[in-house]
C-alpha positions in Angstrom: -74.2 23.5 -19.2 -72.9 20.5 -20.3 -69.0 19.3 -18.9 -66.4 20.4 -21.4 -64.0 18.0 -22.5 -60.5 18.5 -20.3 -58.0 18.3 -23.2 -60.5 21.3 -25.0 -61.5 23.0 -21.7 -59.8 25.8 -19.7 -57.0 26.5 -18.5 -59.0 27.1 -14.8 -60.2 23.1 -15.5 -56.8 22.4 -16.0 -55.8 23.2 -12.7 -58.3 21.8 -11.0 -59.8 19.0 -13.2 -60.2 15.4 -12.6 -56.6 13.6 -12.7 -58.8 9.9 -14.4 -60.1 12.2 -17.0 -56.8 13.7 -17.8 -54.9 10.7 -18.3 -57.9 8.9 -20.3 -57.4 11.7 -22.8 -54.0 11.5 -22.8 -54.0 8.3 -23.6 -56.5 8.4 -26.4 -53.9 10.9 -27.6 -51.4 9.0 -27.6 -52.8 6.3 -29.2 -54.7 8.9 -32.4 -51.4 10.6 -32.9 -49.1 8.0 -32.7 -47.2 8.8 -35.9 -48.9 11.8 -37.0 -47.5 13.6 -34.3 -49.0 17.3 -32.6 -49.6 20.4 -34.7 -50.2 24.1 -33.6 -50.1 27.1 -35.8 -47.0 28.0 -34.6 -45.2 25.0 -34.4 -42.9 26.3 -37.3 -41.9 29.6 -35.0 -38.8 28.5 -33.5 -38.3 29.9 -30.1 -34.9 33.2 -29.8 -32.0 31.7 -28.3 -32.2 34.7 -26.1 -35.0 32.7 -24.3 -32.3 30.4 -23.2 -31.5 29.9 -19.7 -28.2 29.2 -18.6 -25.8 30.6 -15.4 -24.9 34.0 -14.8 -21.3 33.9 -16.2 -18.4 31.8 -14.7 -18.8 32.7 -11.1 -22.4 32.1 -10.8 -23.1 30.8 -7.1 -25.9 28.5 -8.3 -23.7 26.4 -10.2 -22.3 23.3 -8.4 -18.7 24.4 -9.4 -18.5 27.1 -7.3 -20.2 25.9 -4.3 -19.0 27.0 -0.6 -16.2 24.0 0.2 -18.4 23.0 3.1 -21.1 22.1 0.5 -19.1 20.5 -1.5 -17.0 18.2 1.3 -21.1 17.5 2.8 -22.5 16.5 -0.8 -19.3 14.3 -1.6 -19.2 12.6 2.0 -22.7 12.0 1.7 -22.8 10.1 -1.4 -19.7 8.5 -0.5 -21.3 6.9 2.7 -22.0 3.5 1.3 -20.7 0.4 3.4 -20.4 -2.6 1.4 -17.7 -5.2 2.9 -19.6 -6.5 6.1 -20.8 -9.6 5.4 -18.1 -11.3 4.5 -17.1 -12.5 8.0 -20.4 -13.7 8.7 -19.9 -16.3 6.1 -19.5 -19.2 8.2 -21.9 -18.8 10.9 -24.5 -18.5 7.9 -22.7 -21.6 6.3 -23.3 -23.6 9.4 -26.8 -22.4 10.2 -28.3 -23.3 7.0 -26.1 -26.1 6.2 -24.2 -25.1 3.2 -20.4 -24.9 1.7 -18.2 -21.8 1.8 -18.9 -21.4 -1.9 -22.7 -20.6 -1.8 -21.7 -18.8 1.2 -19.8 -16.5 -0.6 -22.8 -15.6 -3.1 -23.7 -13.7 -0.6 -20.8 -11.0 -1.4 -20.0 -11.8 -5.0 -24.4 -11.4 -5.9 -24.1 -7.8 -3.6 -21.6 -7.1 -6.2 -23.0 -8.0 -9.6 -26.0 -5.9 -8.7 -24.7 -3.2 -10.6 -29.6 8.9 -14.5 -29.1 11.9 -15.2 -32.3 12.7 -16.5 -34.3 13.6 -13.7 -31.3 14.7 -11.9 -29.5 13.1 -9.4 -30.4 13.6 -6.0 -33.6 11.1 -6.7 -31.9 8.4 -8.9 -29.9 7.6 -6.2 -31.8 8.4 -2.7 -35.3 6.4 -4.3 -33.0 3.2 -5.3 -31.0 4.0 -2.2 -33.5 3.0 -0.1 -35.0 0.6 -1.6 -31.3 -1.1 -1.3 -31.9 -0.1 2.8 -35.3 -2.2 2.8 -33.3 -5.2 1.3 -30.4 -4.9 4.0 -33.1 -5.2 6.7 -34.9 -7.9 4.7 -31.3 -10.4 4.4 -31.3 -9.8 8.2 -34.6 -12.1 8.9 -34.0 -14.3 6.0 -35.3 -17.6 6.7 -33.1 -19.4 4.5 -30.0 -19.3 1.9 -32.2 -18.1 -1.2 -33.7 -15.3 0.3 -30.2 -14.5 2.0 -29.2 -14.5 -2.4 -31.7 -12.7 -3.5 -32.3 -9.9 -0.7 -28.3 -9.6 -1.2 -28.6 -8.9 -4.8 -31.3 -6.3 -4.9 -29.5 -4.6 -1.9 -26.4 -4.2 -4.3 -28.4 -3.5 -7.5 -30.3 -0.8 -6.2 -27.2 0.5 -3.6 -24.7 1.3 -6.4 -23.3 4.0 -5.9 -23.1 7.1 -7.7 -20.3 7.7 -10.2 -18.4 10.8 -10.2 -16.9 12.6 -13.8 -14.9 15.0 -12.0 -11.3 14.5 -11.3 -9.3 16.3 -8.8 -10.1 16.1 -5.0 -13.6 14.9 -5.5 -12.4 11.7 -7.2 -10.0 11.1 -4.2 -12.9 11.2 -1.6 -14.4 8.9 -3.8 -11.9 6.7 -4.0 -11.1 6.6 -0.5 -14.7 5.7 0.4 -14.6 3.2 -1.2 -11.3 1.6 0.0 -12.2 2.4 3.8 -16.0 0.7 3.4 -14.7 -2.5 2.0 -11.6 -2.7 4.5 -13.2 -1.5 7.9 -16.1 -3.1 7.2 -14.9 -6.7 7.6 -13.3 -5.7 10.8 -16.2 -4.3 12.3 -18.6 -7.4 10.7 -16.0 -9.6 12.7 -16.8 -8.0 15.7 -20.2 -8.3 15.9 -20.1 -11.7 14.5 -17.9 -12.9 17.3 -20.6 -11.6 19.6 -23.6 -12.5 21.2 -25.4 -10.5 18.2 -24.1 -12.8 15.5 -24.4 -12.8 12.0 -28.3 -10.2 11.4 -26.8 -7.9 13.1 -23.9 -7.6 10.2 -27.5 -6.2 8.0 -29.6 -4.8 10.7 -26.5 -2.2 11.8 -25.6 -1.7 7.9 -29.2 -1.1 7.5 -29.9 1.3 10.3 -26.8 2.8 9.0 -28.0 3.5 5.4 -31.2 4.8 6.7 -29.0 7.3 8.7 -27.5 8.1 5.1 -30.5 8.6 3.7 -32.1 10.8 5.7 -29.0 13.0 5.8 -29.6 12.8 2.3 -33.3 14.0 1.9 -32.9 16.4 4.3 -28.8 18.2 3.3 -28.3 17.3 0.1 -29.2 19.6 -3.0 -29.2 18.7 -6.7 -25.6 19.0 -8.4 -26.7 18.0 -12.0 -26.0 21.0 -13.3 -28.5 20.5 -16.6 -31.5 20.3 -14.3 -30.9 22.9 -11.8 -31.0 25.1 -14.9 -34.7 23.1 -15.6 -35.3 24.8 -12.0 -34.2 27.8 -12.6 -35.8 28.3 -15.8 -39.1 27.2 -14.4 -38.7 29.2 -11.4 -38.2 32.6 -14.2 -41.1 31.7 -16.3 -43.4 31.8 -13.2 -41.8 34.9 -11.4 -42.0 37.0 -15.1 -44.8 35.4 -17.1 -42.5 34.6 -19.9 -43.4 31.0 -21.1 -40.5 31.3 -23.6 -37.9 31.1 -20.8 -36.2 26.9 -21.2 -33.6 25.0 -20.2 -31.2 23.7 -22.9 -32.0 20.1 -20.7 -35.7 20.4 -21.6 -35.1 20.6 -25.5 -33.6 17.0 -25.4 -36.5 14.2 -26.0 -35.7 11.7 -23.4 -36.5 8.4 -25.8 -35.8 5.2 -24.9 -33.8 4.7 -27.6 -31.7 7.9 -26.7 -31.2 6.7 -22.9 -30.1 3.4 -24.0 -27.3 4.7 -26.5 -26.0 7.3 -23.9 -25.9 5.2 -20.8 -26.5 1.6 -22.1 -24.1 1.3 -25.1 -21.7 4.1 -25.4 -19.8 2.4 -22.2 -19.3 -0.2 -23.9 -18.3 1.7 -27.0 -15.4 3.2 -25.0 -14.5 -0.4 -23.0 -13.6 -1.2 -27.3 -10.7 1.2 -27.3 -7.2 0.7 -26.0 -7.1 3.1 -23.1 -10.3 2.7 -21.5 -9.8 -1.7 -22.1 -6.4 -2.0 -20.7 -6.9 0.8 -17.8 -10.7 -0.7 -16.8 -8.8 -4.3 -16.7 -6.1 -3.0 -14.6 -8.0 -1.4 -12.3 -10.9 -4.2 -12.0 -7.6 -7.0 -11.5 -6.9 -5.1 -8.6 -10.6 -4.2 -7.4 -10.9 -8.3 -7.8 -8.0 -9.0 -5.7 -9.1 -7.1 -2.9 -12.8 -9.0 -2.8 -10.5 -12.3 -3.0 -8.6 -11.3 0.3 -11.5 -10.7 1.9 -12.8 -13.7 1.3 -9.8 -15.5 2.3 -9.2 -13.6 5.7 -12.3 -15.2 7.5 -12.3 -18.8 6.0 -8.5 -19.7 5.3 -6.1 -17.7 6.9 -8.1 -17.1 10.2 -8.5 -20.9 10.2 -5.6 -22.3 9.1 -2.7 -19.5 10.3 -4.3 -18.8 13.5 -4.8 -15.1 12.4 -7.2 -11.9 12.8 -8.7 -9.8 10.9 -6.3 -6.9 11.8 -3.5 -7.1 8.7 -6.7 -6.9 6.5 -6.0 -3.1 6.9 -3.0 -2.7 4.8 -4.8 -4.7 1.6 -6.1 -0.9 0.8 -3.1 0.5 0.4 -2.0 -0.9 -3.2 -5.1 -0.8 -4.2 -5.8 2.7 -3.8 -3.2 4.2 -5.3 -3.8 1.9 -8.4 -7.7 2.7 -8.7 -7.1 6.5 -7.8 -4.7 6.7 -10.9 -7.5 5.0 -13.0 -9.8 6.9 -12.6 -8.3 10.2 -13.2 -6.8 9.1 -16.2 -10.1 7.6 -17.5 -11.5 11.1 -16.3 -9.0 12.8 -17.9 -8.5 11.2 -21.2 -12.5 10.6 -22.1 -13.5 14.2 -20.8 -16.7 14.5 -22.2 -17.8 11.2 -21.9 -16.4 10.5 -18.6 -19.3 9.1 -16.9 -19.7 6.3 -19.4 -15.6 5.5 -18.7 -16.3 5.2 -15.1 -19.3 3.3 -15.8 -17.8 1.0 -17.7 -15.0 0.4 -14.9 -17.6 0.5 -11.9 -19.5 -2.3 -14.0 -16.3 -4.9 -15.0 -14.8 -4.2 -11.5 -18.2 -5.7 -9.9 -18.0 -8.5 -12.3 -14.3 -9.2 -10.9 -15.2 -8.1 -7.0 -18.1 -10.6 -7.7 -16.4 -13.7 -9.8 -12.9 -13.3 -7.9 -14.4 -14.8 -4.0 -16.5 -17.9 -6.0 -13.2 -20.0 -7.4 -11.4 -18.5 -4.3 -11.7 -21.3 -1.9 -11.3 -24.2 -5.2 -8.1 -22.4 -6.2 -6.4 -22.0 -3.0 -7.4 -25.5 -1.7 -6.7 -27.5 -4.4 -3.7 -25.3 -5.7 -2.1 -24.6 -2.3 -0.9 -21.0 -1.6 2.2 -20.8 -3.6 0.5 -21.7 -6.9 -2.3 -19.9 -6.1 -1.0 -17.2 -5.0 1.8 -17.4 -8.2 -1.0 -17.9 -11.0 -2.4 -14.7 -9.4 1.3 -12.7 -9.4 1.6 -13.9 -12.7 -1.6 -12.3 -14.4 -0.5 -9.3 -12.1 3.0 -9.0 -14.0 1.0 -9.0 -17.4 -0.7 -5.7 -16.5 2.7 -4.4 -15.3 3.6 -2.5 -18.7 -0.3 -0.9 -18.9 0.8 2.8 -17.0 4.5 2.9 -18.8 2.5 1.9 -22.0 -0.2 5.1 -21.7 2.7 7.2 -19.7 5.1 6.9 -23.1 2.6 6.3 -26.1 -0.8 7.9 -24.2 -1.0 11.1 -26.5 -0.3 9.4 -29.1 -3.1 6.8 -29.2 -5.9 9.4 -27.4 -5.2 11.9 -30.5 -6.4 8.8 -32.7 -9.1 8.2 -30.9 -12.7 9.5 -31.0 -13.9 9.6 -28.1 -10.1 10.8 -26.5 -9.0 13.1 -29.1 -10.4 16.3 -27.5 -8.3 15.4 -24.3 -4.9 16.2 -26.3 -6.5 19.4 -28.3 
């Protein structure tokens, strides 16, 4: 009997045919129906909304919302457990090894931090990248020279970002606080084991062993928490226990397009970063973000040097800071609702920008300008941002009712 064709054959040859022959005729497919599209004889039979599968009311344990608070503390600490802030005292021993100035030594932060999905949920959008970013951390550490030290640096921050949370409440707090404690302990700790016999690899090879540790904890404790695609599980999960092909997820109607992904996650941050609120809170909060990158780039090359001092006051910087980027967020999560995530996308992308621009004129700007100045021209920019909170606190509800991507947060 001659072989059937695997597109036209059986559902038995389905199962067990030859994966070359499948994708050869899928992509002849592709290619003959390119604009005429598929047809079936029942394509025009729209399927009940009955067949939709969604949670089982409110309380429903599968949904992420109502997760034991041990899950939820273990899924929020884990994706929280990003260090970030460790190379910056190993700036000078670098500097001096490979013969270059404190400001291409300070690429090496600012290129982490301009390295900045929710389709296929998002346990594997970020472990996958995750540890890719791990293999970059190891690869800085036996970097032969400066431009690998740049470029290993940069992929370990664009494929380390971390995940962005739309949830306010004591979530966003952990969050926050993460992300304060990395980037302050961190230098202390680098310092450490700079000062040592280790020196400066070690700053990567620790991180790195560290974010392998994460990772695995990851694989092996963490469960999905997009709540779209654990219905995608469930509802495949129902069609094979019952038989009833019928059964979808609302998640699986939606045509994942490349045009589609782009205007959700590409442009519609920037659509919000146009209006008032989310311009003026981002910039306030990414001021700040920036002024914390610029002290930690001064600690190990200008006050350790010319004031004598340690590491040790760089502790407190995280205070002020904080409390400011706490109170963003929840306001941007707050007023945007809806459209959350692309507000605290928008603000994780322009804070980089400033974390990452603020250390490169730090050392021209303090040197040349002297302290006072520097430190003035810094205050002053500060008191311009003052009015921001009492401006949203008075005339907020006012402004997010006009708005359309904020109105539904005062209805």
């Amino acid at each position: 009997m001659a072989p059937r064709d695997f597109e036209h054959g059986s559902p038995e040859n389905a199962a067990t045919g030859q994966p070359a022959q499948f994708l050869l005729s899928r992509l002849r497919c592709r290619n003959q129906n390119r604009n005429a599209g598929f047809t079936h004889p029942l394509i025009d039979l729209k399927s009940s909304p009955r067949a939709l599968v969604s949670f089982d009311g409110p309380g429903d344990p599968y949904r992420p919302l109502n997760w034991s608070f041990k899950k939820k503390a273990m899924t929020t600490v884990l994706y929280g457990a990003i260090t970030m802030g460790k190379f910056s005292p190993a700036i000078p021993q670098v500097g001096k090894q490979f013969h270059i100035g404190n400001e291409v030594g300070t690429l090496g932060i600012s290129l982490f931090l301009f390295g900045v999905g929710l389709v296929y949920g998002r346990k594997m959008t970020v472990l996958a990248p995750y540890f890719l970013s791990t293999v970059f951390s190891f690869a800085t550490a036996v970097s032969k020279d400066v431009q690998t030290i740049m470029i290993t640096r940069f992929f370990s921050g664009f494929f380390g970002s971390a995940p962005i949370t739309n949830v306010g409440g004591a979530a966003i707090i952990v969050y926050a606080l993460t992300l304060v404690i990395g980037t302050v302990i961190a230098p202390l700790v680098g310092s450490a084991i700079v000062a040592s016999y280790l020196g400066w690899r070690w700053t990567e090879y620790i991180a790195g062993i560290l974010m392998l540790l994460s990772f695995t904890s990851g694989v092996i404790f963490l469960d999905e928490s997009y709540a779209p695609v654990l219905l995608v599980y469930k509802a495949r999960r129902l069609r094979i226990q019952s038989g009833n092909w019928s059964l979808h997820a609302q998640h699986e109607e939606w045509d994942a397009s490349l045009k589609k992904l782009a205007s959700k996650y590409l442009i519609r941050p920037f659509q919000l970063l146009a209006t008032p609120i989310c311009f003026f809170i981002v910039l306030y909060a990414s001021f700040v973000y920036g002024l914390l990158y610029l002290s930690l780039a001064l600690f190990p090359k200008f006050y350790t040097k010319r004031y004598r001092a340690n590491n040790a006051p760089a502790v407190s910087m995280g205070l002020g800071f904080f409390t400011i980027f706490q109170a963003a967020l929840n306001y941007l999560i707050d007023t945007f609702q809806e459209y959350a995530a692309s507000a605290v996308a928008v603000n994780t992308f322009l804070r980089s920008v400033f974390a990452g621009g603020f250390p490169l004129f730090t050392n021209a700007m303090f040197y040349n300008l002297g302290v006072p100045w520097a430190q003035s021209l810094l205050g002053f920019f500060a008191c311009a941002l003052i009015p921001v909170p009492y401006v949203f606190y008075t005339f907020g509800p006012r402004i997010r009712a006009r708005g359309k991507w904020s109105r539904a947060s005062v209805n």
